[in-house]
C-alpha positions in Angstrom: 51.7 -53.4 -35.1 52.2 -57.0 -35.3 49.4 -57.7 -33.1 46.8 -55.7 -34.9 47.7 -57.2 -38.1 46.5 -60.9 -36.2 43.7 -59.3 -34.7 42.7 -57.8 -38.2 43.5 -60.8 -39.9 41.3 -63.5 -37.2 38.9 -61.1 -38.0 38.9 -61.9 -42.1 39.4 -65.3 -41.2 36.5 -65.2 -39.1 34.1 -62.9 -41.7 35.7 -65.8 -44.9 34.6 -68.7 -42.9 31.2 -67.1 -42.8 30.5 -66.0 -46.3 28.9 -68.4 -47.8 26.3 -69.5 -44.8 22.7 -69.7 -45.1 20.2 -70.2 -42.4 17.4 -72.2 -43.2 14.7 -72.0 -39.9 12.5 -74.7 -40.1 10.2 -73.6 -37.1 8.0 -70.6 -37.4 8.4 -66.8 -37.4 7.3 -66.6 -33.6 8.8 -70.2 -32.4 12.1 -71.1 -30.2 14.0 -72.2 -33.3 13.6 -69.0 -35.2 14.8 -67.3 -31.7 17.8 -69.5 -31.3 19.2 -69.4 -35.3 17.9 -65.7 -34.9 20.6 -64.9 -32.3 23.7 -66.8 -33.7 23.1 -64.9 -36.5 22.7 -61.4 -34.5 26.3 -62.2 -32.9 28.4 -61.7 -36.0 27.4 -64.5 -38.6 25.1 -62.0 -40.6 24.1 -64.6 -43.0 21.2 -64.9 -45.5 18.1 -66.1 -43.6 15.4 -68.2 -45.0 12.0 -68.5 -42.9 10.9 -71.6 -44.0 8.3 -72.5 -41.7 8.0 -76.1 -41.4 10.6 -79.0 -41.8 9.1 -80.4 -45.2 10.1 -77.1 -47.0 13.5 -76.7 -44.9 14.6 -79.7 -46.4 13.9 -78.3 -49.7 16.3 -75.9 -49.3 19.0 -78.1 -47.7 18.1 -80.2 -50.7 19.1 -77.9 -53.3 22.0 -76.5 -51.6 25.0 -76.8 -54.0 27.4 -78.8 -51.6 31.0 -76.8 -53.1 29.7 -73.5 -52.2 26.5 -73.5 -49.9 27.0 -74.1 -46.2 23.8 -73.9 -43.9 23.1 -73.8 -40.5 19.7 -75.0 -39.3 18.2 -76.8 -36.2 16.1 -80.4 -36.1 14.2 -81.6 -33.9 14.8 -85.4 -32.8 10.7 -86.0 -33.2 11.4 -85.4 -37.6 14.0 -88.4 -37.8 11.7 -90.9 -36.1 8.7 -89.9 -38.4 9.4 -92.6 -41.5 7.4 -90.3 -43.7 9.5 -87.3 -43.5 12.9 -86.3 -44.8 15.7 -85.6 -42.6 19.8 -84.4 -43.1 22.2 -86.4 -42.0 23.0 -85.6 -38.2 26.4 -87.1 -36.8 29.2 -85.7 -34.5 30.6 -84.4 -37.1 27.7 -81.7 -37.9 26.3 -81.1 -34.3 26.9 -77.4 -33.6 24.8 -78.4 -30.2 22.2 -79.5 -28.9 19.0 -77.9 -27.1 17.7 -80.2 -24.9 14.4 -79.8 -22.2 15.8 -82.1 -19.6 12.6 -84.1 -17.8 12.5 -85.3 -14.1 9.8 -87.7 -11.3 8.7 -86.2 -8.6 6.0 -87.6 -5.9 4.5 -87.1 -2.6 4.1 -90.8 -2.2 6.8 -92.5 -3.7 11.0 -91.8 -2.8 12.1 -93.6 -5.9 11.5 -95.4 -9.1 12.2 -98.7 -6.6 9.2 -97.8 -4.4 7.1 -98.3 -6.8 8.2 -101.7 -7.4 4.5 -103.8 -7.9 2.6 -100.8 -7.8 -0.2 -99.0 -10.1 0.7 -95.3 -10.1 -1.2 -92.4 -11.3 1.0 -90.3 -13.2 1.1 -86.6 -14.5 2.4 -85.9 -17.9 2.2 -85.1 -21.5 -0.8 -87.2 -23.5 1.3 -88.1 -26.0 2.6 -91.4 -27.8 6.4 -91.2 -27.3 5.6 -90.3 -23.2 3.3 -93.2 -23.1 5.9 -95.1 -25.2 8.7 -94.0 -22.6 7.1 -94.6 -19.7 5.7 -98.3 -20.7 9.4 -99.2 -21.4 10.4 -97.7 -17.8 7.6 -99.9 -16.0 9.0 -103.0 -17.2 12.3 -102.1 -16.1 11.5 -101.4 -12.4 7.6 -103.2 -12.0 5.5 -100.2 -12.3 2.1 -100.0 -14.0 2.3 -96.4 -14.9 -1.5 -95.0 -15.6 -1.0 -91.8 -17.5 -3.4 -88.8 -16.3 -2.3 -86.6 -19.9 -2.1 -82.9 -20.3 -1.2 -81.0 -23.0 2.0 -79.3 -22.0 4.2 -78.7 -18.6 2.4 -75.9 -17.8 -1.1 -78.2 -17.2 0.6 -81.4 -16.1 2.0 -79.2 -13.1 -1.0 -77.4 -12.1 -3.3 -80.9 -12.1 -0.6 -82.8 -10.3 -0.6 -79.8 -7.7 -4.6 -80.3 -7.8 -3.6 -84.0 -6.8 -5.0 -85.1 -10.0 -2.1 -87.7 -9.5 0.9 -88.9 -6.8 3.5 -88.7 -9.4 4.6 -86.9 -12.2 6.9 -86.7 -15.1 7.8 -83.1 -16.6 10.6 -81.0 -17.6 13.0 -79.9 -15.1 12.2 -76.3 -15.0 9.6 -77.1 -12.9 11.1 -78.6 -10.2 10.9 -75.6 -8.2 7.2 -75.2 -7.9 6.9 -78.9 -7.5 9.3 -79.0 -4.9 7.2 -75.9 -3.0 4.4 -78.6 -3.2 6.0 -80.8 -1.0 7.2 -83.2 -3.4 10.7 -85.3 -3.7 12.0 -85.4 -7.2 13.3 -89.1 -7.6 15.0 -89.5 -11.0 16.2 -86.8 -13.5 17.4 -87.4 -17.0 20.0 -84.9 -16.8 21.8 -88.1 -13.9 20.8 -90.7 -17.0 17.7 -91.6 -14.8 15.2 -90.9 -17.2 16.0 -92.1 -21.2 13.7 -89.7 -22.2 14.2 -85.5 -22.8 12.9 -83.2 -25.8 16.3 -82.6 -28.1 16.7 -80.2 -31.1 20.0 -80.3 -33.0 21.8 -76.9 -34.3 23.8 -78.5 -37.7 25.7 -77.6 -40.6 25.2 -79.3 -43.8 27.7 -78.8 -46.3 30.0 -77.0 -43.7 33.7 -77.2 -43.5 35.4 -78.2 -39.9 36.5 -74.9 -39.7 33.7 -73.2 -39.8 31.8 -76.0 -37.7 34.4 -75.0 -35.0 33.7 -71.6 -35.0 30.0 -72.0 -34.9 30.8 -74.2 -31.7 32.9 -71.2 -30.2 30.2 -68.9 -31.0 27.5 -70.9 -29.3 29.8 -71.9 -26.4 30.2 -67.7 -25.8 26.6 -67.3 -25.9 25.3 -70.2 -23.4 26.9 -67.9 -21.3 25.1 -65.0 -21.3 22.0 -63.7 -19.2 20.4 -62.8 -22.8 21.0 -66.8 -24.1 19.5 -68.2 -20.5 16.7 -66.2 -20.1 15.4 -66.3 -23.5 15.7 -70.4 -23.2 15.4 -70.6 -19.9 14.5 -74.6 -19.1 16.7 -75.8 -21.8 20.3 -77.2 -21.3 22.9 -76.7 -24.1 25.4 -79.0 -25.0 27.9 -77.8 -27.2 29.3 -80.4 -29.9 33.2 -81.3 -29.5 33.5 -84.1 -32.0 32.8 -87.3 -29.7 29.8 -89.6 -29.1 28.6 -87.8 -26.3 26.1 -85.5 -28.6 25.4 -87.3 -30.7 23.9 -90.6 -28.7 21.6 -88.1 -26.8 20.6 -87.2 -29.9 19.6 -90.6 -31.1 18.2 -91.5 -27.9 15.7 -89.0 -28.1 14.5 -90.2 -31.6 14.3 -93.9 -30.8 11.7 -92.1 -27.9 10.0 -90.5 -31.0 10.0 -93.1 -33.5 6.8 -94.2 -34.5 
């Protein structure tokens, strides 16, 4: 008897903590970060969800949240923080439920590390983008490398013109080490080994959240980083689950210095 009254009462303990949380989704209906809040909130949280589309009018809402009685769990992406003209919650170790991050890799066919290429120009595969161009200007200088970007628009098209041998080298997420590797290519340096500075990051927060129900939050998502569901609907992605230290928190930062503008 004694232990069905605990069970019943972790239970109410569990449903209390969980009363009063909102999800605010600042992605869109069809995006990753919908998918993500989409299934916490399948696993038991059953809170009120609001689609909100884009970060401008998510911020609205966290906003407006009255602070004694709204809690909210959202997700941010570390590009939003680095962007001067946009609004962004506070994000500390405190409030990071975890963190969703695309780890990123080198491989070549010419090169069998970042020290080889010491003096060298090399033609590299990657994203088109300012932050990549940023990042990999900033790696140069540390190891003597003049890194001439061949830019694609995503993974998917940076792997297929590197296998074209539209470049030597590349610089992509690590889910596609595999096809890379079939190539015939070493992979030299990963981010995941703090190689690489540089990997996409998107926090899972509470604002106005209690450590309790932080906590449980944590639990929940630690449970579900487990599952086949949870890795093949993210499959790519790494999750680090927020315990309180540094650790989360500085990946998170490093990742917007990368974006700032």
């Amino acid at each position: 008897m004694k232990k069905i009254m605990l069970i019943i009462m972790s239970m109410f303990f569990a449903t209390s903590l969980y009363a009063e949380v909102q999800i605010v989704n600042p992605g869109s209906k069809e995006g990753v970060f919908r998918q993500i809040l989409s299934t916490i909130n399948d696993s038991g949280l059953d809170a009120d969800f609001v689609q909100a589309d884009n970060p401008v009018t998510a911020y609205s809402y966290i906003e407006g949240a009255d602070e004694s009685t709204e809690s909210i769990l959202t997700i941010w992406s570390s590009e939003w923080p680095g962007d001067n003209s946009m609004k962004s919650p506070t994000i500390s170790k405190e409030n990071i439920v975890a963190l969703m991050t695309y780890e990123t890799l080198m491989c070549s066919r010419q090169f069998n590390s970042l020290e080889d290429m010491n003096g060298q120009t090399v033609k590299i595969a990657t994203w088109g983008s300012e932050p990549v161009a940023k990042f990999l200007t900033n790696l140069g200088a540390k190891y003597n490398v003049n890194f001439v970007v061949v830019p694609y628009s995503g993974s998917g098209s940076t792997t297929k013109g590197y296998i074209g041998k539209d470049a030597d080298t590349v610089f992509t997420i690590t889910s596609r080490q595999a096809a890379l590797e079939e190539d015939g290519s070493k992979c030299i340096a990963f981010s995941e080994k703090g190689e690489l500075g540089f990997r996409f990051v998107d926090a899972i927060i509470t604002i106005n959240a209690n450590y309790a129900l932080t906590e449980e939050l944590r639990s929940t998502v630690t449970n579900l980083s487990t599952t086949a569901e949870w890795n093949d609907k993210f499959k790519g992605s790494v999750t680090y689950v927020g315990n309180g230290t540094n650790q989360t928190i500085d990946m998170f930062e490093e990742a917007v210095a990368n974006f700032s503008k």
